[in-house]
Gaussian input, Z-matrix of N, CA and C with variables (Angstrom, degrees):
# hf/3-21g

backbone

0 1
 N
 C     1     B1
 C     2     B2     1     A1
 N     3     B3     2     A2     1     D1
 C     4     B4     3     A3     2     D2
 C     5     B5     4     A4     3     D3
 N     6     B6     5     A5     4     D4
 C     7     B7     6     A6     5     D5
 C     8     B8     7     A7     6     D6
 N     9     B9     8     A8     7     D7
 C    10    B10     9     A9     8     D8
 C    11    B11    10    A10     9     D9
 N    12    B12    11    A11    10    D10
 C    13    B13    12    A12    11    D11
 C    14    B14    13    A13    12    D12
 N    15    B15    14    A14    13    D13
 C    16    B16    15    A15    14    D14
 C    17    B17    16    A16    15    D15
 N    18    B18    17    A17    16    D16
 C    19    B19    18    A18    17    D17
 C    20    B20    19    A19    18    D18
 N    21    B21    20    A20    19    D19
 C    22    B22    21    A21    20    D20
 C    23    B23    22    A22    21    D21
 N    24    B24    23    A23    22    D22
 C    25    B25    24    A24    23    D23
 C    26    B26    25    A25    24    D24
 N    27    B27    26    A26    25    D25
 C    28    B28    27    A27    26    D26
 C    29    B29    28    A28    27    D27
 N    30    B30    29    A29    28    D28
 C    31    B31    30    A30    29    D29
 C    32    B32    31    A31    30    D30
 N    33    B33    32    A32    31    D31
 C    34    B34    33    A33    32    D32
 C    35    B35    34    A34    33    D33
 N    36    B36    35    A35    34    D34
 C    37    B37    36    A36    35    D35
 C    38    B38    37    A37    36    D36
 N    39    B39    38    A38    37    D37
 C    40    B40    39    A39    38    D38
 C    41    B41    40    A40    39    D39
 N    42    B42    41    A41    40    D40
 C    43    B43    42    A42    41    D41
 C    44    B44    43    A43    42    D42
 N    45    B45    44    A44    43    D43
 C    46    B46    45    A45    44    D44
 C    47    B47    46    A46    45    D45
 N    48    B48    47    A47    46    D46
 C    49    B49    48    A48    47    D47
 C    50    B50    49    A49    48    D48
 N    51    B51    50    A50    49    D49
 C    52    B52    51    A51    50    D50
 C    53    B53    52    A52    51    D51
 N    54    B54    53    A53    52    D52
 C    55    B55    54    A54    53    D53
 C    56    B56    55    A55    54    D54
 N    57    B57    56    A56    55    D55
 C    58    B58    57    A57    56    D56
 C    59    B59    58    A58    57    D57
 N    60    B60    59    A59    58    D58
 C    61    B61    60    A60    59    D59
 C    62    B62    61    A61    60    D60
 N    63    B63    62    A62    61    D61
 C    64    B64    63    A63    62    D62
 C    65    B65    64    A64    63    D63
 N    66    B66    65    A65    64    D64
 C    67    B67    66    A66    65    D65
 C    68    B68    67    A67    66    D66
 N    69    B69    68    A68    67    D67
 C    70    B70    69    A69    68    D68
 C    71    B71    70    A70    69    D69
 N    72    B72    71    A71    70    D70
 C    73    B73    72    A72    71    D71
 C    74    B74    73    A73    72    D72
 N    75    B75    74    A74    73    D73
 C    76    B76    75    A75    74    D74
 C    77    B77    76    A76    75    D75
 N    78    B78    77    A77    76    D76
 C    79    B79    78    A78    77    D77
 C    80    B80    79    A79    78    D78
 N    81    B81    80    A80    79    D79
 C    82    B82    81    A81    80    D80
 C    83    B83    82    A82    81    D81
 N    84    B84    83    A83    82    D82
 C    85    B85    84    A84    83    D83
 C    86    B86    85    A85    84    D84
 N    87    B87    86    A86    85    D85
 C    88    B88    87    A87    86    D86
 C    89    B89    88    A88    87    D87
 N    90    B90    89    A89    88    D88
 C    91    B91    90    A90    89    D89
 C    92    B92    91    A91    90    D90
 N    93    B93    92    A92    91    D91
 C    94    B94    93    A93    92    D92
 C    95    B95    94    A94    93    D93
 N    96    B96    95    A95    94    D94
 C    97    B97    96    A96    95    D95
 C    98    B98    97    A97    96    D96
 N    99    B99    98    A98    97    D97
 C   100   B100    99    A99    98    D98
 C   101   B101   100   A100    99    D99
 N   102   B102   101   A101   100   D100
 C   103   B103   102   A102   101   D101
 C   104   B104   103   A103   102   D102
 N   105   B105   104   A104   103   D103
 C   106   B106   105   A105   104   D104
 C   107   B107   106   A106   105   D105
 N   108   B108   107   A107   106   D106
 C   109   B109   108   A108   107   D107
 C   110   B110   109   A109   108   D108
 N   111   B111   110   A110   109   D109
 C   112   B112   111   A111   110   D110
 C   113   B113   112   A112   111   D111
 N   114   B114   113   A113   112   D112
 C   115   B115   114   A114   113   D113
 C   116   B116   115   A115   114   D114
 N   117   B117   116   A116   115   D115
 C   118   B118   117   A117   116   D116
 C   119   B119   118   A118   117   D117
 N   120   B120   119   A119   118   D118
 C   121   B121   120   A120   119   D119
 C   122   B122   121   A121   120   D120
 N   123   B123   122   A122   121   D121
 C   124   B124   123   A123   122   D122
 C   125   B125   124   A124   123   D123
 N   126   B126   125   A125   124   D124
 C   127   B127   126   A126   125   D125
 C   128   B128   127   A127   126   D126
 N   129   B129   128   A128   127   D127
 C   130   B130   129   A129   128   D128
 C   131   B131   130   A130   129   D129
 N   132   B132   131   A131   130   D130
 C   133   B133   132   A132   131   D131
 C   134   B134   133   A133   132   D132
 N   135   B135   134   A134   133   D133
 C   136   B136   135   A135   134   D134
 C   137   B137   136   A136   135   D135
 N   138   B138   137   A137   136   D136
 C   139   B139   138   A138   137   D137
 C   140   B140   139   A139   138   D138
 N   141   B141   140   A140   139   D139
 C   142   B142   141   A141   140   D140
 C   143   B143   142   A142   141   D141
 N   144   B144   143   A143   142   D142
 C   145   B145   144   A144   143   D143
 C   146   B146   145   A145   144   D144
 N   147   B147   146   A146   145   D145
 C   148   B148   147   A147   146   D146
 C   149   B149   148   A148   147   D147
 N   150   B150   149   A149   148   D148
 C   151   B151   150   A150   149   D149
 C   152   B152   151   A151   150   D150
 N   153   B153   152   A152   151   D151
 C   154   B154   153   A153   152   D152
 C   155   B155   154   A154   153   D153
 N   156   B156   155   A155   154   D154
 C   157   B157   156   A156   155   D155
 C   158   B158   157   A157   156   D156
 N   159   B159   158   A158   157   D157
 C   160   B160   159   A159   158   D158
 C   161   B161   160   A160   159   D159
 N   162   B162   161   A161   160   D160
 C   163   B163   162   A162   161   D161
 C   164   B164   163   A163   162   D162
 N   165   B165   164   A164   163   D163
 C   166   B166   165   A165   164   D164
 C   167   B167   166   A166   165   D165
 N   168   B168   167   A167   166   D166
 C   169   B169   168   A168   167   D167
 C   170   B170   169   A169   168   D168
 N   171   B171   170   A170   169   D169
 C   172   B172   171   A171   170   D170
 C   173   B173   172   A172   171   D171
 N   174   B174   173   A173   172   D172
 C   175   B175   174   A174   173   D173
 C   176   B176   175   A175   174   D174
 N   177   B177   176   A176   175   D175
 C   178   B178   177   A177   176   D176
 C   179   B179   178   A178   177   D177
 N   180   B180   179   A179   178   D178
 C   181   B181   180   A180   179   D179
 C   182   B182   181   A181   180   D180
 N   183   B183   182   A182   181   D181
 C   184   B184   183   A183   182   D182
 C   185   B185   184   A184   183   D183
 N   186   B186   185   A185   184   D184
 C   187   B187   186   A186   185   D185
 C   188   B188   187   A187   186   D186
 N   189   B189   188   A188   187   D187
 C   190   B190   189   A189   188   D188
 C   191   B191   190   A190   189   D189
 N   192   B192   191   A191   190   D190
 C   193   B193   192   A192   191   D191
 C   194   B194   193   A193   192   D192
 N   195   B195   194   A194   193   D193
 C   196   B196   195   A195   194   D194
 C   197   B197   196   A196   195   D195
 N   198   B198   197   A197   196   D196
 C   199   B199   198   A198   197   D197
 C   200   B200   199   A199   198   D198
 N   201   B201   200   A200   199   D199
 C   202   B202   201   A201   200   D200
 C   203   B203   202   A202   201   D201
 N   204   B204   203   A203   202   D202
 C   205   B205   204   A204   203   D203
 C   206   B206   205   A205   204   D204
 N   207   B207   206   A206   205   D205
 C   208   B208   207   A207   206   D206
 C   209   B209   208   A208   207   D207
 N   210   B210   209   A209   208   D208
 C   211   B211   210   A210   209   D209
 C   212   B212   211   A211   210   D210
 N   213   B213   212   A212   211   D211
 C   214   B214   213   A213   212   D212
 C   215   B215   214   A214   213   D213
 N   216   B216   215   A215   214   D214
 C   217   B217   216   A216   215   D215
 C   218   B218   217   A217   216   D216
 N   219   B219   218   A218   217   D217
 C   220   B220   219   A219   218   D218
 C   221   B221   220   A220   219   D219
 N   222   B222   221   A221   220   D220
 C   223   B223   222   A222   221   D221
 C   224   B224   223   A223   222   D222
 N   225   B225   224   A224   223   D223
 C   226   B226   225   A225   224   D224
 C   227   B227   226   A226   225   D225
 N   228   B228   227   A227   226   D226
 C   229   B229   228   A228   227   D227
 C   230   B230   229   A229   228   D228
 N   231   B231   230   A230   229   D229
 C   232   B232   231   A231   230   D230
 C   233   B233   232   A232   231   D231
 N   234   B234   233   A233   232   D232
 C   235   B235   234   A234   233   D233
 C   236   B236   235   A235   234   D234
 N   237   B237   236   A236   235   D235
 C   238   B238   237   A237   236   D236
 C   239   B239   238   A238   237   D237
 N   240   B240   239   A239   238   D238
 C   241   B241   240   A240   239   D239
 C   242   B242   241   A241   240   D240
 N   243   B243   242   A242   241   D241
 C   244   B244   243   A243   242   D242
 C   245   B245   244   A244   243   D243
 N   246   B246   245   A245   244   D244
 C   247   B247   246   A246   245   D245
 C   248   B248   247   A247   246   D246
 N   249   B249   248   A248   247   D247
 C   250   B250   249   A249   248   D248
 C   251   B251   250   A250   249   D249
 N   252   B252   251   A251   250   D250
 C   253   B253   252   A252   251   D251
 C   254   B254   253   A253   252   D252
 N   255   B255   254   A254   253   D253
 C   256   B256   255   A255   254   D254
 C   257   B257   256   A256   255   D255
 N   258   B258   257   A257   256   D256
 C   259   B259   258   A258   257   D257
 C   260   B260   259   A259   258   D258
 N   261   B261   260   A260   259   D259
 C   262   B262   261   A261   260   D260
 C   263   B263   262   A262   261   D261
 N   264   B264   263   A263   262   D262
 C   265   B265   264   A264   263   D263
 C   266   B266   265   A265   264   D264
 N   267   B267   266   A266   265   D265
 C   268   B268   267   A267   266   D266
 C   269   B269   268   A268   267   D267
 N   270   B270   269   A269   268   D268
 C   271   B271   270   A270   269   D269
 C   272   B272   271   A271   270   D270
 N   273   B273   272   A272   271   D271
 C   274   B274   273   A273   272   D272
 C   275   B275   274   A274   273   D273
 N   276   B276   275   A275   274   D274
 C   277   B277   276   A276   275   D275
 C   278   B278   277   A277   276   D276
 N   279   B279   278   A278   277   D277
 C   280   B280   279   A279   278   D278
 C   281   B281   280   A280   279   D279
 N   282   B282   281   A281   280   D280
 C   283   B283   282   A282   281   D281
 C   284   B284   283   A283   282   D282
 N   285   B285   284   A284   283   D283
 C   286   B286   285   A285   284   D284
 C   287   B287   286   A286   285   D285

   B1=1.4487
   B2=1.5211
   B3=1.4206
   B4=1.4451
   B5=1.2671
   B6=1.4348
   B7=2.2196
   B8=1.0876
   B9=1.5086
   B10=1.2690
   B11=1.3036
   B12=1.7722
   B13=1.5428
   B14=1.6054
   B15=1.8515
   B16=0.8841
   B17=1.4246
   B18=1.7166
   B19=1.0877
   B20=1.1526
   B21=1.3985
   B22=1.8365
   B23=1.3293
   B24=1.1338
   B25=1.8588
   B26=1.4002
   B27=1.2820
   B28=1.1713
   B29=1.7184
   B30=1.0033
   B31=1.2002
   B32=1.8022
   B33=1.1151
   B34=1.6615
   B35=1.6494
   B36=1.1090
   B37=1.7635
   B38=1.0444
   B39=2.1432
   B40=0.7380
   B41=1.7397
   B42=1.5510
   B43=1.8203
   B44=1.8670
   B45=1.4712
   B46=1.1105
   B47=1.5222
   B48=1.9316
   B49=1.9298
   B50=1.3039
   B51=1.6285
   B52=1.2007
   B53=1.6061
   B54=1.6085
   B55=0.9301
   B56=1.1539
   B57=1.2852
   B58=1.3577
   B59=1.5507
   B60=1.5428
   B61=1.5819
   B62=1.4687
   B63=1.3117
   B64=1.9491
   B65=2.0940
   B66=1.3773
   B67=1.6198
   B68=1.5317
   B69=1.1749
   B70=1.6526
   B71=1.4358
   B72=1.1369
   B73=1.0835
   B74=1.8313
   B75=1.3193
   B76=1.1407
   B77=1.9650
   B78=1.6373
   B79=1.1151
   B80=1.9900
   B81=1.1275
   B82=1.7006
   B83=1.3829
   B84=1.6361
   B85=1.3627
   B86=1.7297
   B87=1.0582
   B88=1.7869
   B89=1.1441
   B90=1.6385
   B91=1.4094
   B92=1.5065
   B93=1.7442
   B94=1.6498
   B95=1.6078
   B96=1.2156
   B97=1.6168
   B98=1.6196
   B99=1.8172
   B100=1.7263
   B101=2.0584
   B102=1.4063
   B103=1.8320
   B104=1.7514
   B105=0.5485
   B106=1.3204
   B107=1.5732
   B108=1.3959
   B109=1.5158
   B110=1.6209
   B111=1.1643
   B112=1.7191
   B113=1.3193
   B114=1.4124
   B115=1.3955
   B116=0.9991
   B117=1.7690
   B118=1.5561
   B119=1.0472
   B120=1.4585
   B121=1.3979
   B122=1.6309
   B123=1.4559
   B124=1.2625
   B125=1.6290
   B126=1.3592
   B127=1.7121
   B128=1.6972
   B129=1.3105
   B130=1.3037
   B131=1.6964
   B132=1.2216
   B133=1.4938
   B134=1.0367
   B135=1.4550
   B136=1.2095
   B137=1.5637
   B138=1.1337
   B139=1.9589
   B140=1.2583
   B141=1.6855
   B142=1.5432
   B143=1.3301
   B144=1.1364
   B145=1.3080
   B146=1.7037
   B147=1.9756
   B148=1.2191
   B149=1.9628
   B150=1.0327
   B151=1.7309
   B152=1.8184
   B153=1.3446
   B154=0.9192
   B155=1.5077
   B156=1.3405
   B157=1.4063
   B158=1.1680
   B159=1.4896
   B160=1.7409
   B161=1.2845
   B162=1.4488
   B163=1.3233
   B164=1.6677
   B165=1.3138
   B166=1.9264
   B167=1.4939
   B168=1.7936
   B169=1.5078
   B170=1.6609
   B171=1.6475
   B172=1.7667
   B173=1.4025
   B174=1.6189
   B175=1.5847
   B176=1.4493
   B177=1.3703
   B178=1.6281
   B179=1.5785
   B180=1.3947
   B181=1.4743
   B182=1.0505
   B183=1.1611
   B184=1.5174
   B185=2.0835
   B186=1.3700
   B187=1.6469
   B188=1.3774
   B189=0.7626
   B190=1.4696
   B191=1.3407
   B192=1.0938
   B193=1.5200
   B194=1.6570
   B195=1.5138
   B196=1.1259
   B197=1.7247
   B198=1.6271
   B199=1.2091
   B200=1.6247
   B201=1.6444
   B202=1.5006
   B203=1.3393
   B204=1.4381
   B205=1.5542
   B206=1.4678
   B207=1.4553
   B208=1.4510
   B209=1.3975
   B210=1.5166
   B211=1.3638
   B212=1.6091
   B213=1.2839
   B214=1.5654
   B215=1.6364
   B216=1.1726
   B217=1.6008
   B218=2.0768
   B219=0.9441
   B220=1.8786
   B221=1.6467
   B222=1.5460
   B223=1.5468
   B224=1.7191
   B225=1.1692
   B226=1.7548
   B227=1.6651
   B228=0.7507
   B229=1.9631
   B230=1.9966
   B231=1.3471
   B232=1.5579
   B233=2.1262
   B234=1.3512
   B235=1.6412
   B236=1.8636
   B237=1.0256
   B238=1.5697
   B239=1.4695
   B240=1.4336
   B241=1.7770
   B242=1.6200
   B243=1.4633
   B244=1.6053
   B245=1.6353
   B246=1.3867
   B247=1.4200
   B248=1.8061
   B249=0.9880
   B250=1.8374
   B251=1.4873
   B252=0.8266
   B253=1.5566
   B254=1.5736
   B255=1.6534
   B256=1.5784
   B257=1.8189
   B258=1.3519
   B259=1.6421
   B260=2.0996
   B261=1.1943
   B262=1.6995
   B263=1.6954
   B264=1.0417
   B265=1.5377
   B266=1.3073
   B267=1.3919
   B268=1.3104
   B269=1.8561
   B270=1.5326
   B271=0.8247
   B272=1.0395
   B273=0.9793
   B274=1.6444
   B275=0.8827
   B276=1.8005
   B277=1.8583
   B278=1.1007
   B279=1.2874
   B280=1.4056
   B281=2.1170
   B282=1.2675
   B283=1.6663
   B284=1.3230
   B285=1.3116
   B286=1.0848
   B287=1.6195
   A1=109.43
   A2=107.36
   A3=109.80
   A4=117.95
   A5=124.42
   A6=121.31
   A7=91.96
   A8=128.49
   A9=131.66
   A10=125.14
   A11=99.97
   A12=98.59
   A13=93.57
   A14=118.76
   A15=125.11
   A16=120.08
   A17=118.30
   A18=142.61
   A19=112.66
   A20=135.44
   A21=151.80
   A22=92.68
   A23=109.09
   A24=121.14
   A25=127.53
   A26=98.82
   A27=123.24
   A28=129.44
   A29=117.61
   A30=122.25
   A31=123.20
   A32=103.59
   A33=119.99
   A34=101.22
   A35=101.02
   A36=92.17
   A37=118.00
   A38=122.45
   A39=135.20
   A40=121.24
   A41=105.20
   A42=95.92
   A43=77.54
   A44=125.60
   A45=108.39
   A46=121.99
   A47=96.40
   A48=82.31
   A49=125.77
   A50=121.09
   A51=103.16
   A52=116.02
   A53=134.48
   A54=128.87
   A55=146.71
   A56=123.59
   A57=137.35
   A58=105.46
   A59=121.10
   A60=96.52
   A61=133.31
   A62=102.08
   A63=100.14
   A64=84.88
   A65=116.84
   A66=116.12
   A67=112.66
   A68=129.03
   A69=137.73
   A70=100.52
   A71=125.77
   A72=111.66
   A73=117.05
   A74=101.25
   A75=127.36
   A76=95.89
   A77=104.62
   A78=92.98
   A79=136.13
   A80=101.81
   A81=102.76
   A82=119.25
   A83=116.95
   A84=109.79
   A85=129.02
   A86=89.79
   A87=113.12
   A88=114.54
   A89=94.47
   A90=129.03
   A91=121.07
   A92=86.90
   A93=102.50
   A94=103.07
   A95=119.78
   A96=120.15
   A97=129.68
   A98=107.85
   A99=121.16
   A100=102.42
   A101=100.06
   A102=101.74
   A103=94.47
   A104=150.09
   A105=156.29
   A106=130.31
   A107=100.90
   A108=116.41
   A109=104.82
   A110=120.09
   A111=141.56
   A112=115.56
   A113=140.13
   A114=118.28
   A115=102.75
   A116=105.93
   A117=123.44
   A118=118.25
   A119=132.67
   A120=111.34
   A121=116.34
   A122=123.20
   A123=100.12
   A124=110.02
   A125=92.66
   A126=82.22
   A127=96.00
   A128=127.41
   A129=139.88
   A130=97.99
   A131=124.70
   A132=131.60
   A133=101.77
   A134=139.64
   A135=127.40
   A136=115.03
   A137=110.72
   A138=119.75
   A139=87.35
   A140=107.62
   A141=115.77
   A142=117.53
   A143=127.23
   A144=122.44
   A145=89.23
   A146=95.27
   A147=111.01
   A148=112.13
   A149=81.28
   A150=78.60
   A151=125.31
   A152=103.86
   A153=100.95
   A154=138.51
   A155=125.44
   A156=99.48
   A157=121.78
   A158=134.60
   A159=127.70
   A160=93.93
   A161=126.35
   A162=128.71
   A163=103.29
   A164=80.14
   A165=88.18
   A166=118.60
   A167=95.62
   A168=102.18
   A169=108.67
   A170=89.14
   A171=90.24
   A172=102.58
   A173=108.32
   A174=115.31
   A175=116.05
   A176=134.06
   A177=126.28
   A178=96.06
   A179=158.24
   A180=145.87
   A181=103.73
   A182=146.17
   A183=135.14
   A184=94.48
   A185=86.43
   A186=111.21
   A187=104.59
   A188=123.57
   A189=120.77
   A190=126.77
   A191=112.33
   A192=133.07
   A193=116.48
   A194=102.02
   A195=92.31
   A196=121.72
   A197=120.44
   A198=94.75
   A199=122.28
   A200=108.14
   A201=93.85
   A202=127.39
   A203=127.99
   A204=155.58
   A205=98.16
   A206=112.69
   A207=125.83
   A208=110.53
   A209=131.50
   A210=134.31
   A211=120.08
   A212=87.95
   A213=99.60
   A214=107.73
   A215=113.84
   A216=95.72
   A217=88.95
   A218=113.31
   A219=136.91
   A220=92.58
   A221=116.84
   A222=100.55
   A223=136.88
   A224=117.10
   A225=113.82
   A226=109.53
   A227=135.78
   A228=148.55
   A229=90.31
   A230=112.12
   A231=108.14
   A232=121.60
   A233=71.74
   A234=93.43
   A235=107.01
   A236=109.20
   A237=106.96
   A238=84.66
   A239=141.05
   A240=113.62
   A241=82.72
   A242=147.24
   A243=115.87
   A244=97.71
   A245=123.48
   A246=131.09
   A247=106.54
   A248=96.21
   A249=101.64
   A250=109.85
   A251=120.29
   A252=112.37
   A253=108.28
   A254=100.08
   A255=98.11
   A256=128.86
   A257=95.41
   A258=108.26
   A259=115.46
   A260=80.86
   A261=97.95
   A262=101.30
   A263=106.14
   A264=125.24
   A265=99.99
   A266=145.09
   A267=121.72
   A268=96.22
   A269=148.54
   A270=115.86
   A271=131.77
   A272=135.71
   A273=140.35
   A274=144.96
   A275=84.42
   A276=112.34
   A277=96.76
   A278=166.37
   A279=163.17
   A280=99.74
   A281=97.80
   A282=119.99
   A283=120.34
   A284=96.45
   A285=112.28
   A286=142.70
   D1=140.15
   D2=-178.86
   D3=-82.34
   D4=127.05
   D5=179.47
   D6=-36.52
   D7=147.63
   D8=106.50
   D9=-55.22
   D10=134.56
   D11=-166.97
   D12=-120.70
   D13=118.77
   D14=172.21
   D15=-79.22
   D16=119.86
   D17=164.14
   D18=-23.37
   D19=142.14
   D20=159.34
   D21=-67.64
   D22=116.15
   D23=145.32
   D24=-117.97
   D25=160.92
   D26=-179.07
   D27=-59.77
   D28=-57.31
   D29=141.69
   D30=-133.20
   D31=-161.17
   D32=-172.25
   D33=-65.82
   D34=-27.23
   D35=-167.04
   D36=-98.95
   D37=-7.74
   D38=145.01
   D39=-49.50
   D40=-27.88
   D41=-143.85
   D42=-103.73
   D43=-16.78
   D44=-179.80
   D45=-79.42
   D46=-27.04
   D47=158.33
   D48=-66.49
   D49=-33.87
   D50=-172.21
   D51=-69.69
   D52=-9.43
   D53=140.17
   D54=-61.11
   D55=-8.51
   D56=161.98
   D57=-89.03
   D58=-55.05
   D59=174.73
   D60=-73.57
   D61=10.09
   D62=-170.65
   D63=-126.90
   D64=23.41
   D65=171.59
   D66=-70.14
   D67=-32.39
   D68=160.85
   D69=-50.88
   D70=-51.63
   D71=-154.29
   D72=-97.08
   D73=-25.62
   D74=-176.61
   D75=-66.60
   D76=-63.05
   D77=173.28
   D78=-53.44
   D79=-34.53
   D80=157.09
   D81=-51.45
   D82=-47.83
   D83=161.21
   D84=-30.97
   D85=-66.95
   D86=167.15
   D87=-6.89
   D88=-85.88
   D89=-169.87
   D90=-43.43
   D91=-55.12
   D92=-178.63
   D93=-63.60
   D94=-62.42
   D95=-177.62
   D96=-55.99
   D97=-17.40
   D98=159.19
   D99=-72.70
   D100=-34.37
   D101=-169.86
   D102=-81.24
   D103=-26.61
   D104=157.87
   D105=-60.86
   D106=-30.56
   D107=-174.58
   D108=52.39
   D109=53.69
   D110=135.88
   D111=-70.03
   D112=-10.36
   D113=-164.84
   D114=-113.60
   D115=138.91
   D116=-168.95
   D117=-146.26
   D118=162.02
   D119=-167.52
   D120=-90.97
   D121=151.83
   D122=179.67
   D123=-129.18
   D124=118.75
   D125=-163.51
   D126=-130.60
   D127=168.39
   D128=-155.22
   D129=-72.35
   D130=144.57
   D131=-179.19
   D132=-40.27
   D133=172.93
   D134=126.12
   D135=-91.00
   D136=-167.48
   D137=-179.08
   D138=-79.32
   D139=159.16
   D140=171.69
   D141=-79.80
   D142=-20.12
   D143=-172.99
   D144=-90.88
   D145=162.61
   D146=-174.16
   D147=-77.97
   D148=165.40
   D149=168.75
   D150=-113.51
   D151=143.57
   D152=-162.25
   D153=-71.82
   D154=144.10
   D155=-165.09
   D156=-96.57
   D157=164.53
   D158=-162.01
   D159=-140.36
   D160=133.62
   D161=167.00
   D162=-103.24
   D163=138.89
   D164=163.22
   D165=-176.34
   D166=136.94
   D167=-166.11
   D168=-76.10
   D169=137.59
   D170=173.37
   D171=-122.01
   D172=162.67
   D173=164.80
   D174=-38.85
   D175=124.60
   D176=170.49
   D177=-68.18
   D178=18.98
   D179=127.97
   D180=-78.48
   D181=12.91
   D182=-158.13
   D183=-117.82
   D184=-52.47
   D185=171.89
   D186=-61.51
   D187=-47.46
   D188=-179.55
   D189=-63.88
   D190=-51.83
   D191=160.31
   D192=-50.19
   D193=-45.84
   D194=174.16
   D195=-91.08
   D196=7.90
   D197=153.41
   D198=-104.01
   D199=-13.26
   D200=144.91
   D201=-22.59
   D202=-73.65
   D203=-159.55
   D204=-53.38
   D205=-54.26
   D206=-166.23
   D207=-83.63
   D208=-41.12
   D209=141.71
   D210=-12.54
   D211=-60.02
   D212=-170.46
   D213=-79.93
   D214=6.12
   D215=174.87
   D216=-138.88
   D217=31.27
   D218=161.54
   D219=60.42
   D220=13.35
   D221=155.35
   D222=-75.21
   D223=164.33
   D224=163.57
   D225=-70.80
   D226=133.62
   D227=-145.01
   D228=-89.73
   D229=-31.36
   D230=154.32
   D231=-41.87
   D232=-71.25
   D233=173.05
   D234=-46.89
   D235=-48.57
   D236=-159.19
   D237=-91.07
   D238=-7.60
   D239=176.39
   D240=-94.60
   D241=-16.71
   D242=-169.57
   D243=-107.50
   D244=9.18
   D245=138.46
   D246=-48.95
   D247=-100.95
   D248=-179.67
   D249=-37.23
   D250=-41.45
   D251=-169.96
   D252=-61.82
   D253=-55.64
   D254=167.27
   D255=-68.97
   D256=-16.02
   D257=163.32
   D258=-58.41
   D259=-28.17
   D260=-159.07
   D261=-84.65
   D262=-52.12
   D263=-171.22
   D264=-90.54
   D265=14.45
   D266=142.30
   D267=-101.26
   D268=-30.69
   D269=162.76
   D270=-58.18
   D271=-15.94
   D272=166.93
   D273=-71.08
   D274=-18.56
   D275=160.35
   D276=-86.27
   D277=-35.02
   D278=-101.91
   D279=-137.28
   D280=-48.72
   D281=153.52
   D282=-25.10
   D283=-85.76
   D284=171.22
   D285=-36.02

């Protein structure tokens, strides 16, 4: 199958029609690339070096709760506390 190669626009409201008029087609993409087992995630590199690790004690209700929270949206409850944390700390940059 050949990429689709999404067009440069101009702005946002440009790039959301062209997602609405190429959605027929886009969705066949889909389909074919889930029946195939092509689909992968594609998300921005990270840096090469590792990142560093931070320990810190939390309430065991706190943990708990938060893998409830993270359950419920099909993340690991790791993932969903350095979600919020970075949720938190850019408003606080923004605050500021």
């Amino acid at each position: 199958m050949e990429e689709r190669i999404i067009p440069k626009v101009e702005s946002e409201s440009e790039e959301a029609n062209w997602w609405f008029d190429n959605r027929e087609e886009l969705d066949k993409d889909f389909i074919k690339a889930f029946a195939e087992g092509r689909l992968r995630r594609r998300t921005e590199p990270r840096p090469s070096t590792a990142l560093p690790t931070t320990t810190i004690r939390l309430d065991p209700i706190d943990i708990e709760r938060a893998r409830d929270l993270a359950a419920k949206r099909g993340l690991k409850y790791q993932t969903y506390l350095k979600m919020l944390l970075h949720e938190a700390l850019e408003r606080e940059s923004k605050a500021s």
